[in-house]
C-alpha positions in Angstrom: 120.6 143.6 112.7 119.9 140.6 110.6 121.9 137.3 112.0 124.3 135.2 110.3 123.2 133.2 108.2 126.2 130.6 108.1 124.9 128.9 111.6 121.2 128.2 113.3 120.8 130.8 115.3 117.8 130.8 118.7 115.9 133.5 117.0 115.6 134.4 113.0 113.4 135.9 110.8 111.0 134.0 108.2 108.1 134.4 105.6 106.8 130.9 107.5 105.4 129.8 110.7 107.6 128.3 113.3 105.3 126.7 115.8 107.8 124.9 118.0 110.3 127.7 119.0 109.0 130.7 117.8 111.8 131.7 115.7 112.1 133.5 112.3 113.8 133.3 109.2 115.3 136.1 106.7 114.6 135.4 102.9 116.7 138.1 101.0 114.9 137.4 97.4 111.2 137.6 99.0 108.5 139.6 98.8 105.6 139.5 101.1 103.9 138.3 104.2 106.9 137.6 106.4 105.0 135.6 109.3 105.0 133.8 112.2 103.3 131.5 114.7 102.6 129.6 118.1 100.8 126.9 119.2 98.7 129.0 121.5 98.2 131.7 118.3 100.3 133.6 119.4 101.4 135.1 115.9 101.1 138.3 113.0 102.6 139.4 109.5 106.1 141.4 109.1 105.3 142.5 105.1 108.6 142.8 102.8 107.6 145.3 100.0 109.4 147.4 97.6 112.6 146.8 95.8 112.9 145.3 92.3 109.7 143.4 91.1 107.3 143.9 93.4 103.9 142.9 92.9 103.1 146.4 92.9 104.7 147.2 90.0 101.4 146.3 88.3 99.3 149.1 88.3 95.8 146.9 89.2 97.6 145.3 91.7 99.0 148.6 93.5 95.2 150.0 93.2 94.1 147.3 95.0 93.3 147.7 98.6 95.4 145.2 101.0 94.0 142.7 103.3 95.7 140.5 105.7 94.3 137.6 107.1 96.3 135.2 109.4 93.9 132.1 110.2 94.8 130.2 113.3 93.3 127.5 115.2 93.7 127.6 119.2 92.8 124.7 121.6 92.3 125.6 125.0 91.1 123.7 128.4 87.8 125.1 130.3 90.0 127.3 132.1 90.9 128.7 128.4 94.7 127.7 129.1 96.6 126.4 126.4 97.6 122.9 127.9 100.9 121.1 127.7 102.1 118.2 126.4 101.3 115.1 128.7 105.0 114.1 129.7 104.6 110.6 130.5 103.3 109.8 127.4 104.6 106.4 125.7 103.9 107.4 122.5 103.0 110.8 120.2 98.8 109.6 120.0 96.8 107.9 122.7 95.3 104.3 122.1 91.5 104.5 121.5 90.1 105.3 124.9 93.6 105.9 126.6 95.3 108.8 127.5 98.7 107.7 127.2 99.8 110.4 123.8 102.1 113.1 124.0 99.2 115.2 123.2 96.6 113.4 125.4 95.5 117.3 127.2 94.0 118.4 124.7 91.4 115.4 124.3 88.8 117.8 125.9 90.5 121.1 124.8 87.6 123.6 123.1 88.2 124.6 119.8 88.2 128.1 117.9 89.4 129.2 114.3 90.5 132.6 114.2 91.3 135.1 111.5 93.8 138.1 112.7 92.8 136.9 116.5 88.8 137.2 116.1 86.2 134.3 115.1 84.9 135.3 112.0 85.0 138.9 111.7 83.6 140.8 108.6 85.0 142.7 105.9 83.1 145.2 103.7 83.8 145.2 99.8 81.8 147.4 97.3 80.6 145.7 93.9 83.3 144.9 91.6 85.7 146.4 93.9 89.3 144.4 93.4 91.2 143.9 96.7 94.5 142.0 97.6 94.0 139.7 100.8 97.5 138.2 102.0 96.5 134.9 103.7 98.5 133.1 106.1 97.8 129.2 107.4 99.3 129.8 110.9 97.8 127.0 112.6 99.6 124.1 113.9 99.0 121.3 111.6 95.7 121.9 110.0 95.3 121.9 106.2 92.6 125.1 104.9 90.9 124.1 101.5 90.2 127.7 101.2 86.9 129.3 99.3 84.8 132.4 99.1 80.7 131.9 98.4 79.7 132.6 94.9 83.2 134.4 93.9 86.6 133.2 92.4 90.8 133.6 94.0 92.9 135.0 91.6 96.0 133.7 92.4 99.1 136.0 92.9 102.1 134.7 94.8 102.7 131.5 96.4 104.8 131.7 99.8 105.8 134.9 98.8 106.9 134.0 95.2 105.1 135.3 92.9 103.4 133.3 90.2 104.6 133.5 86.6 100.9 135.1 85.4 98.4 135.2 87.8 95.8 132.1 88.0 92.1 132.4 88.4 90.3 129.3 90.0 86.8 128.5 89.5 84.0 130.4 91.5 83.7 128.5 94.7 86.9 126.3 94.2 89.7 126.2 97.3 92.4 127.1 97.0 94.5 124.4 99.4 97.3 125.5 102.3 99.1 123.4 104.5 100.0 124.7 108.0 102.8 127.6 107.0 101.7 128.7 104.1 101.0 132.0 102.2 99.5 133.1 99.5 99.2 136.6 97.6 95.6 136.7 95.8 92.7 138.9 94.2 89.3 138.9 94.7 86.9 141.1 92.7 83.7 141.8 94.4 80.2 140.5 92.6 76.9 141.8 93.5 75.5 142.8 96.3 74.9 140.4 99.4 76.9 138.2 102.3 79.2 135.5 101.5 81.5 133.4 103.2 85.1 132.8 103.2 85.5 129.0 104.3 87.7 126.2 105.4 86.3 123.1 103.6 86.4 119.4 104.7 90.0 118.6 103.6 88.8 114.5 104.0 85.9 115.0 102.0 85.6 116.1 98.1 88.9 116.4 95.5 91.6 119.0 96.3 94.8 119.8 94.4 98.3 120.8 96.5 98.6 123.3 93.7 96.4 125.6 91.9 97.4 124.5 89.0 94.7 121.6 90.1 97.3 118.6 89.8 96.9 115.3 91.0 93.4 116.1 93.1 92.9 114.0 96.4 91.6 114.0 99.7 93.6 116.6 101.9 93.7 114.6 105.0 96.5 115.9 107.6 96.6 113.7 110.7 97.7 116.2 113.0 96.9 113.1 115.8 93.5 111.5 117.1 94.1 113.2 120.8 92.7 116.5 118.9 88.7 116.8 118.3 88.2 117.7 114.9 85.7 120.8 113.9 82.3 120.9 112.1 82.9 121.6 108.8 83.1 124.0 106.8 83.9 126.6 109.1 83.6 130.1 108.2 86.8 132.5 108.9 85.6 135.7 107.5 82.2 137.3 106.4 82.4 139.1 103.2 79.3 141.9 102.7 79.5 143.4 99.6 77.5 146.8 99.4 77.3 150.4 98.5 78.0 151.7 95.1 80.2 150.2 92.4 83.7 150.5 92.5 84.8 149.0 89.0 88.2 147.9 89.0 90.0 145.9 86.5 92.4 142.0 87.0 95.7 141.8 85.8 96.4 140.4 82.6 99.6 139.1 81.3 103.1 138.0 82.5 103.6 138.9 86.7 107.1 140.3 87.7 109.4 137.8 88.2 111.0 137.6 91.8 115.0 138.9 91.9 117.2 136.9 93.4 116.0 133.8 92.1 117.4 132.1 88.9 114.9 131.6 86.0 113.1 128.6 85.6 114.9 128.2 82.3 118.2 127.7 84.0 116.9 125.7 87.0 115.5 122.8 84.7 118.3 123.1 81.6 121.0 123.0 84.2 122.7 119.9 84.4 122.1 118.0 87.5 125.3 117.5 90.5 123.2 115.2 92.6 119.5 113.0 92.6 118.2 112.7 96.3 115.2 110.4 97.4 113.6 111.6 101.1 111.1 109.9 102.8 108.3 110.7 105.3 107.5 107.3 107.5 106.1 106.4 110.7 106.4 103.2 113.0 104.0 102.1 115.6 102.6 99.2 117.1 99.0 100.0 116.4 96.9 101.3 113.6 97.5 100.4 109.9 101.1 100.6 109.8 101.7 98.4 113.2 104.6 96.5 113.6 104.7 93.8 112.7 102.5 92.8 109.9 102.5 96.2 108.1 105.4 97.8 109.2 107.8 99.6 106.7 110.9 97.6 106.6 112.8 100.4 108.0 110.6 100.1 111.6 112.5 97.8 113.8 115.9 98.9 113.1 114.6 102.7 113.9 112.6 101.0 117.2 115.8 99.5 118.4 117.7 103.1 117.8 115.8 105.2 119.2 115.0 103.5 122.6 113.7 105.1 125.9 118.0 106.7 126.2 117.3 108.4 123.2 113.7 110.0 124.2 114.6 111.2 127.7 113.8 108.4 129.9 110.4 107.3 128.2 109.9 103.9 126.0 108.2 105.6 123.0 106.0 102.9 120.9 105.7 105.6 118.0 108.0 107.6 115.5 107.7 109.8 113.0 111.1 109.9 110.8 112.2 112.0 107.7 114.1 110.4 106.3 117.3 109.4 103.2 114.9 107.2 101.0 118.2 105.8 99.2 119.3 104.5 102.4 117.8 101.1 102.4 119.6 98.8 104.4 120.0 95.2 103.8 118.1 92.1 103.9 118.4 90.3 107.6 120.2 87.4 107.0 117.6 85.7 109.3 115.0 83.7 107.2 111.9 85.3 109.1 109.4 87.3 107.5 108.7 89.5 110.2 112.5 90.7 110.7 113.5 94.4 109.4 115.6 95.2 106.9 119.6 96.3 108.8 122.7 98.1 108.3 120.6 101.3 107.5 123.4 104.0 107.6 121.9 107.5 108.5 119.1 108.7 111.9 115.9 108.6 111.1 114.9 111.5 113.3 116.8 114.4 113.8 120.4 115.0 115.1 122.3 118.2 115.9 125.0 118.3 113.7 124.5 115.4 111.4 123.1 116.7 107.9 121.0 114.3 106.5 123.0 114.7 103.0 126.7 115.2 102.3 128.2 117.0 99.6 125.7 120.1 99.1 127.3 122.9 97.9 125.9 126.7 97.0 125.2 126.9 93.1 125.1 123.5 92.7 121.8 121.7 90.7 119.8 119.1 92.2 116.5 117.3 92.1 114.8 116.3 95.5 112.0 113.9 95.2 109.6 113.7 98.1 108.0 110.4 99.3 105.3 110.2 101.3 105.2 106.5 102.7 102.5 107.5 105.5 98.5 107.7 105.4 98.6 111.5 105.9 99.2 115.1 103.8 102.7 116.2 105.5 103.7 120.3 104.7 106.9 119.8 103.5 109.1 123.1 104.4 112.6 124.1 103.9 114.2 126.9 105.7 116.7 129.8 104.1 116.2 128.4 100.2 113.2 127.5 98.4 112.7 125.1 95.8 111.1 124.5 91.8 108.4 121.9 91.9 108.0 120.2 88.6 106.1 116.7 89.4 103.0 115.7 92.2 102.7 112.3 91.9 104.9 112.0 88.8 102.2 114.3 86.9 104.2 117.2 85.7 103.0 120.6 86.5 102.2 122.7 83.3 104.3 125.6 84.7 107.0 124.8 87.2 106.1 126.4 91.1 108.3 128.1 92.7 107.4 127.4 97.0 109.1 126.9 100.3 106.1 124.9 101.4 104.0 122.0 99.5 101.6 119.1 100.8 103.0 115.9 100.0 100.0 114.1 99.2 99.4 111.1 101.5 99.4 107.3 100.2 96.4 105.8 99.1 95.2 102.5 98.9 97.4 99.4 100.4 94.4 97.2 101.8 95.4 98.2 105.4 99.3 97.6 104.5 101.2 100.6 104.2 104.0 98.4 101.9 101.3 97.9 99.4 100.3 101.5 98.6 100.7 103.9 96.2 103.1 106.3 97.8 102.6 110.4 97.6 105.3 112.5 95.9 106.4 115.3 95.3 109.1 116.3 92.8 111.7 119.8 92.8 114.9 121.1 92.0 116.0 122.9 95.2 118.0 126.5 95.2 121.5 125.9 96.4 122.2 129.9 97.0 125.5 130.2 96.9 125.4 133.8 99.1 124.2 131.6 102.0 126.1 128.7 103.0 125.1 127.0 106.6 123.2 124.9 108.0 119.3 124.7 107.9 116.7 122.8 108.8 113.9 120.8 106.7 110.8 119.3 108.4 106.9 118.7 108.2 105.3 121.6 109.0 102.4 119.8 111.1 104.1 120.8 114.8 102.8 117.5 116.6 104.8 115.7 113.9 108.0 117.7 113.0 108.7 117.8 117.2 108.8 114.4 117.5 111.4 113.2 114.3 109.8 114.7 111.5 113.1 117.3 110.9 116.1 117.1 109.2 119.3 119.7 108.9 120.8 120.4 105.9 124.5 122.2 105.2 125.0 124.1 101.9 129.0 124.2 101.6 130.9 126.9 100.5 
C-alpha cells in the first residue's frame, strides 16, 4: 500500500538514494531503477517497468539484455564496522591533525568501491552484442565520472526519465553522477579483449554535469577531509568481451516520451507564477571561507542562530545552509567591515514545518535557479517532483533535461575569498504536480552535508 502522499511519512518509496534514514519515495510518472541506499551500503534496485512509454517499447532496446549495477563506496574500521559519527565533535570536519569533526572515525576507516556488493566483478559480452546496464551512484557523497575502456555510453534515461533521443558520448568519455543518481544506457560490445569500466579523478581533467557536455569543470565533491580519498581511477567492473558475434543494432530516432510529465513545450512557453533564487553556503572559522575575512555575508547572523541550543548541546564552528538566495538581509548599521549583513528573514538550515518558500501551489509554473556559493559540486535533489533544466552556468542546454538530481558545479576562482568568485549554477523550471500536494523535502545529496543543514522542505498547495 503506497502512503499518502499529502504528509512526510518515516518510510516511502523512491527512484533515489536516501542515505540518512533509509526511506523511499513513490514517483507515479517514472520508469526505472527505483533505488535505495545506506551509509554502510546497505542498498539494491526496485525496477518500475511497463505501462505507457516504456523504454522497451523500442524494439533494440527490448532485445537488449539488462544489467544492473549499483556502485557503492563502504568505509569500515579494522574490525570492518561501519563507525559512527564522533559526537563531541565541534564542527562537521576536523582541523588539520585534530580529531574534533563530526566524521573524525573514519580518519583511519579502510576503503572499498563496490558494484551490486562485490569489488570489481566481471561481466561477459560477446562482440557487438548491445546490452542495457541501469547504473545507480549509491554512495554517500562521491561523484563517479563514469567510463568504459576503448567503447562509448549511449545514453538512455536520466534518473529514470528518459531522454528525448538517445545520446552517444565519445569512446572513453564519462559520463558524470553525483551521489543518487541513475542512469538508463547502451553499450555495444567491440572486439574481442578486457576492458574496464572506471571511476575517473573527478578533481583532475574536464567533466560536464550533463551529457550534453555543458559548462565542463573539475567534478570536485568535498564530501569532508576526515575521509581518505582512493587511488584513482578505480575499476568497478571488468568487461571481457568474447565468443562469437552477436550483431545487434542502436536505436535511432525520437525515445518515448515519459507519461505523466508535461512536454517540454508547455513547461518553457508557460507563463511564469514565481522566480526563486536558492543558495548552497557554508560558514566556518577555518579554510577559505573563514570568518572573518572571507566569510559570506550571511555567516555571522547564521553563527549567532544556530548556537550550541540549537545543535543539541554542542558549540558547532561550521554550517552548511540551503538556503532563500533573495533573502539578503540588510547592511549593519555599524560602520565595521567585518560585521554581517542582519534582519535575514528565513533558517538557513532546516526546520520541521517551516517551508523554505510560500505560495507554491500544484500546476503552477516556476523557474528555480541554483547557486552554488561554496568550493564544492553539491547533488542537488528534490523529492516527489522533478524538474526541467535549461541553464548550467547560464549556458543554455541544447535540449532541455528533465532530472531529480544535478551537480551544481562548484565556484571557481575568488583568490582565496569565496565573495570574489564566480558562483556555480544551475537553472530549471520545477513540476508543481498538481495530483500531489504536501510537503517534501529538497537537499544536497552528499549525506555528510545534507545531515548537518544542507535540507530544506517544500509544500505544494492544493
Amino acid at each position: 500500500m503506497l502512503p499518502d502522499p499529502n504528509i512526510i511519512h518515516d518510510v516511502e518509496i523512491d527512484v533515489s538514494t536516501e542515505h540518512h534514514a533509509g526511506t523511499f519515495w513513490y514517483h507515479p510518472h517514472k520508469h526505472g531503477a527505483v533505488s535505495f541506499s545506506f551509509f554502510g551500503g546497505m542498498m539494491g534496485f526496485r525496477i518500475v517497468d511497463g505501462g505507457p512509454r516504456d523504454l522497451n517499447e523500442v524494439p533494440e532496446i527490448a532485445a537488449a539484455k539488462e544489467i544492473l549495477m549499483a556502485i557503492s563506496v563502504i568505509r569500515t574500521d579494522a574490525n570492518g564496522e561501519v563507525p559512527f559519527v564522533n559526537q563531541d565533535a565541534e564542527q562537521a570536519n576536523s582541523d588539520m591533525g585534530a580529531t574534533n569533526g563530526l566524521w573524525s572515525t573514519f580518519l583511519d576507516s579502510n576503503l572499498y568501491y563496490l558494484t551490486n556488493g562485490v569489488t570489481n566483478p566481471t561481466l561477459k559480452m560477446r562482440p557487438s552484442e548491445v546490452q542495457r546496464w541501469r547504473i545507480l551512484d549509491g554512495a554517500s557523497g562521491e561523484t563517479f565520472p563514469i567510463a568504459l575502456e576503448g567503447h562509448s555510453l549511449h545514453i538512455l534515461a536520466n534518473d529514470g526519465i528518459n531522454q528525448s533521443e538517445m545520446i552517444s558520448l565519445n569512446v572513453e568519455e564519462a559520463y558524470v553522477m553525483g551521489s543518487g543518481n541513475r542512469v538508463d544506457l547502451l553499450v555495444k560490445a567491440g572486439e574481442p579483449g578486457t576492458y574496464k569500466l572506471q571511476v575517473l579523478d573527478p578533481a583532475e581533467g574536464t567533466y560536464s554535469v550533463t551529457p550534453q557536455g555543458i559548462a565542463p569543470g573539475t567534478r570536485r565533491a568535498r564530501i569532508g577531509r576526515d575521509f581518505p580519498q582512493p587511488t584513482y581511477p578505480v575499476t568497478v567492473a571488468t568487461i571481457v568481451v568474447e565468443g562469437s558475434e552477436k550483431n545487434m543494432d542502436l536505436p535511432d530516432g525520437p525515445l518515448p516520451k515519459n507519461s505523466g510529465l508535461p512536454s517540454k513545450e508547455e513547461m518553457l512557453n508557460a507563463p511564469l507564477d514565481a522566480e526563486r533564487n536558492m543558495a548552497f553556503e557554508t560558514c566556518g572559522m577555518g579554510g577559505r571561507q573563514s570568518m572573518p575575512l572571507n566569510r559570506l555575508p550571511s555567516c555571522g547572523w547564521y553563527f549567532e542562530l544556530y548556537d550550541a541550543e540549537y545543535w543539541g548541546g554542542t558549540p558547532f564552528n561550521s554550517i552548511l545552509m540551503a538556503r532563500d538566495a533573495d533573502d539578503t538581509g540588510i547592511q549593519n548599521p555599524v560602520d565595521d567591515p567585518f560585521m554581517p549583513r542582519i534582519d535575514y528573514q528565513k533558517q538557513g538550515l532546516f526546520t520541521r514545518n517551516e517551508p523554505l518558500f510560500n505560495e507554491m501551489f500544484g500546476g503552477n509554473f516556476e523557474e528555480w535557479t541554483l547557486i552554488n556559493r561554496t568550493n564544492s559540486d553539491h547533488p542537488f535533489h528534490i523529492h516527489v517532483n522533478p524538474f526541467l533544466i535549461t541553464h548550467i552556468n547560464g549556458q543554455a542546454l541544447p535540449e532541455p533535461e528533465w532530472r531529480d538530481s544535478i551537480l551544481v558545479p562548484a565556484a571557481t576562482g575568488g583568490d582565496g575569498n569565496i565573495n570574489d568568485a564566480i558562483f556555480g549554477t544551475v537553472t530549471f523550471r520545477p513540476y508543481l504536480n498538481p495530483l500531489f500536494p504536501g510537503s517534501f523535502v529538497f537537499h544536497c545529496h552528499i549525506l555528510t552535508h545534507e545531515d548537518v543543514g544542507m535540507m530544506q522542505e517544500i509544500e505544494i498547495l492544493p
